[in-house]
N, C-alpha and C positions, 0 to 999 in steps of 0.2 A: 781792721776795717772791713764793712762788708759791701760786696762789689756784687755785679751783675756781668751777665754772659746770656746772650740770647739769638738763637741761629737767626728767626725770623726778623731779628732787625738789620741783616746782611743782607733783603732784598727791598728795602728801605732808601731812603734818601738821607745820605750820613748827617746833613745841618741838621735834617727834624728830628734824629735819634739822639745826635748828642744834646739836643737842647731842652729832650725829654728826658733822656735820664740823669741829666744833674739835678734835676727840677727835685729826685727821689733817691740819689745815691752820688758818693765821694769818690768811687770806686766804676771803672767800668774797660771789664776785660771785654774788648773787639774783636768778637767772631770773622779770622779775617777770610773769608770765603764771598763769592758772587759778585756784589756792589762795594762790597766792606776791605777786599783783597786789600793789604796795607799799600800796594803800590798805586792804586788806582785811588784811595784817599791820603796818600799822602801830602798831597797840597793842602789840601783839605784843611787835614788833620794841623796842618804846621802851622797855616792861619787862625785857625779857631781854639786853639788848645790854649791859650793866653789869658781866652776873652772866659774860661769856665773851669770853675774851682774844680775840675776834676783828676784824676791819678790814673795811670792805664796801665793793660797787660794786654798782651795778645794770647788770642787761641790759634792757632798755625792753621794753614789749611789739612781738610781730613778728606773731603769729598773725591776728590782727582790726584788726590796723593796716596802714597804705601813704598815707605821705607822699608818694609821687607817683599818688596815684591820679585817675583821670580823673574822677570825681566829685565835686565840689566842697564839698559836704557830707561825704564820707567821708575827704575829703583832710583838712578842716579837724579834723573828728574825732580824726582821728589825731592830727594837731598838738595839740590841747589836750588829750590823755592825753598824752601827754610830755609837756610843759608843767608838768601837774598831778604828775604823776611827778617830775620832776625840783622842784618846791615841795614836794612832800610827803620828797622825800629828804632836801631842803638841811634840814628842823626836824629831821629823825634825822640829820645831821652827815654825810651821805653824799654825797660832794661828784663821784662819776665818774660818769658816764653813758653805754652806750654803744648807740649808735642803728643799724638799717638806712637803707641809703637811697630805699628804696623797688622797686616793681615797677613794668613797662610792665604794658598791658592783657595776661591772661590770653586773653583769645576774639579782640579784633581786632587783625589784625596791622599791622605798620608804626608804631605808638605810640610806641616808642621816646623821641624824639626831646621830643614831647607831656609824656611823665612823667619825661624830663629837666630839661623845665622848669618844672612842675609842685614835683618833688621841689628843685630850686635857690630856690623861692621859698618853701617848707617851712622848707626846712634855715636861710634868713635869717631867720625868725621864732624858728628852734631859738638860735640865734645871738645874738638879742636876750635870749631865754630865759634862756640863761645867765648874760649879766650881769647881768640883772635880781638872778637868784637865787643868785649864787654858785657855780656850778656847771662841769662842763666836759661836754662832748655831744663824745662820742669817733665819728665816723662809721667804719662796718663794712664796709673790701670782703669782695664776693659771691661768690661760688664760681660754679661755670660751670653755671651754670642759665640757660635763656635768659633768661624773664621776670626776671629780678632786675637790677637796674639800680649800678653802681659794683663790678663787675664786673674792668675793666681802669683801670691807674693813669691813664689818659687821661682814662676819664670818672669817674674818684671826684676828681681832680685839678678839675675842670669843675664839680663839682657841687660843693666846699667854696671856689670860686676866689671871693675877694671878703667870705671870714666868717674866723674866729676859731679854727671849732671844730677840736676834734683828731681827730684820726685812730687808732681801734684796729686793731693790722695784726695781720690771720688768716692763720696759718701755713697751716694746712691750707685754708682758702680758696683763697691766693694758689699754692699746690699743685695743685690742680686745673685752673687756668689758665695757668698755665705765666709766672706774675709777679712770682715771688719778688722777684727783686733789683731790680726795675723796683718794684714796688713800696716797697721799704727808699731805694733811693736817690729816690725821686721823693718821698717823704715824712717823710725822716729828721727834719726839724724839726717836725714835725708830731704823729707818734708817741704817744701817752701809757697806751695799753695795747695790751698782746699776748695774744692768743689763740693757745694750743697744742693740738694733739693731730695726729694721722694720717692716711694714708688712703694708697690704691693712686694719685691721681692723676685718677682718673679720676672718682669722684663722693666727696660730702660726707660722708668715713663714721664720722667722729670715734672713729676706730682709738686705742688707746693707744701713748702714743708709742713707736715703733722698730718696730712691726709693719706700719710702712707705709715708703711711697718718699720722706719728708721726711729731706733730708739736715740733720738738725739741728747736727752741728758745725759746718758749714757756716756755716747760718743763725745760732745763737749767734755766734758768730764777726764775721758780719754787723752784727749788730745789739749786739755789745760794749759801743756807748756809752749804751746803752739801760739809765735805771736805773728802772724803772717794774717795776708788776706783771707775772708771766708767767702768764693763767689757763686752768688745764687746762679744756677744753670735752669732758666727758665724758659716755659714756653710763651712769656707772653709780660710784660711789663707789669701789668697788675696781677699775677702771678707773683711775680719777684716782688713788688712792693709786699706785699702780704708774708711773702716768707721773711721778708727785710722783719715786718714787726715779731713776728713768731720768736725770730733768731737773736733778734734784740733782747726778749723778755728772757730767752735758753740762759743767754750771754753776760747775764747782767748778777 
């Protein structure tokens, strides 16, 4: 199924989103960040989700979160808004989750390493989370930003080594870094959603698909045995509709 994911419709008015984008997709993973926070539509969501043929997933919050963060208080913060996130999803029957894995420090350098392990003893609590609550925590490689951590299949390999959780693999992410297929073969079992859209390669521009350097027949092709969602990460609805047709024709 192909779904959509879109930040700007998190500073939106949840009726008029969701009642636009059933209008153009079956599928719609809710950026839960700003107006969108799962707690703050949760009434919402529980009334309306009946009245529209649509299937859902969350994106966790990223903005004011960092499960590898060097603070120990701010680490743990983080952890228990997922947490709360993913209980609050499992009673609206929304069982996908999908997680960053965290930042090094922004100001001191050399952290790395610190918020690798940091973020590994997160992600074992996210891990437990899940079966608590029925759920799956799909972990996000990063695009090539330094501070962002799982980044290269080595180290997002490192940081789920030891749990459960799955793996959402970002086209345009692994684009950026030059990890397409180190990515798909390093995690093929792992897999359980996919992030689409474009970009030049060079940074995170969530281009609609084909106006960038992602060789997607390629990559479909790749990932053939892959029977999971495919969610456009766009800027902008008609954006997503546009890659929706692109992706349909890859697809077909």
């Amino acid at each position: 199924m192909i779904g959509i994911s879109c930040p700007e419709f998190s500073a939106q008015p949840f009726e008029a989103i969701i009642e636009n984008v059933s209008k153009e997709f079956d599928h719609w993973e809710i950026f839960a960040e700003v107006d969108h926070n799962i707690k703050q539509i949760y009434d919402n969501l529980k009334v309306l989700k009946s009245s529209y043929d649509l299937s859902y997933s969350i994106h966790t919050p990223i903005s004011d979160t960092n499960i590898g963060a060097m603070t120990a208080r701010m680490r743990e913060s983080s952890v228990l808004e997922m947490i709360a996130t993913a209980e609050i999803s499992y009673e609206l029957g929304i069982t996908m989750l999908t997680v960053h894995p965290g930042l090094t420090s922004l100001s001191v350098p050399g952290m790395k390493e610190r918020a690798m392990e940091n973020s590994k003893r997160s992600l074992r609590l996210l891990d437990r989370a899940a079966n608590e609550y029925g759920v799956t925590f799909a972990v996000e490689n990063m695009p090539s930003f330094s501070p962002m951590l799982g980044k290269t299949a080595e180290d997002l390999n490192e940081l789920v080594d030891g749990t459960n959780l799955g793996i959402c693999f970002d086209v345009g992410h692994a684009n950026t870094t030059g990890q397409m297929e180190l990515m798909i073969s390093t995690f093929k079992d792992r897999i359980v959603n996919v992030h689409v859209h474009d970009n030049s390669g060079k940074s995170d521009e969530h281009l609609t698909i084909g106006d960038g350097t992602v060789d997607y027949p390629k990559i479909l092709k790749d990932l053939s045995w892959y029977t999971g969602n495919y969610i456009i990460e766009s800027k902008s609805l008609e954006s997503a509709v546009e890659s929706k047709k692109r992706l349909t024709v890859l697809l077909e």
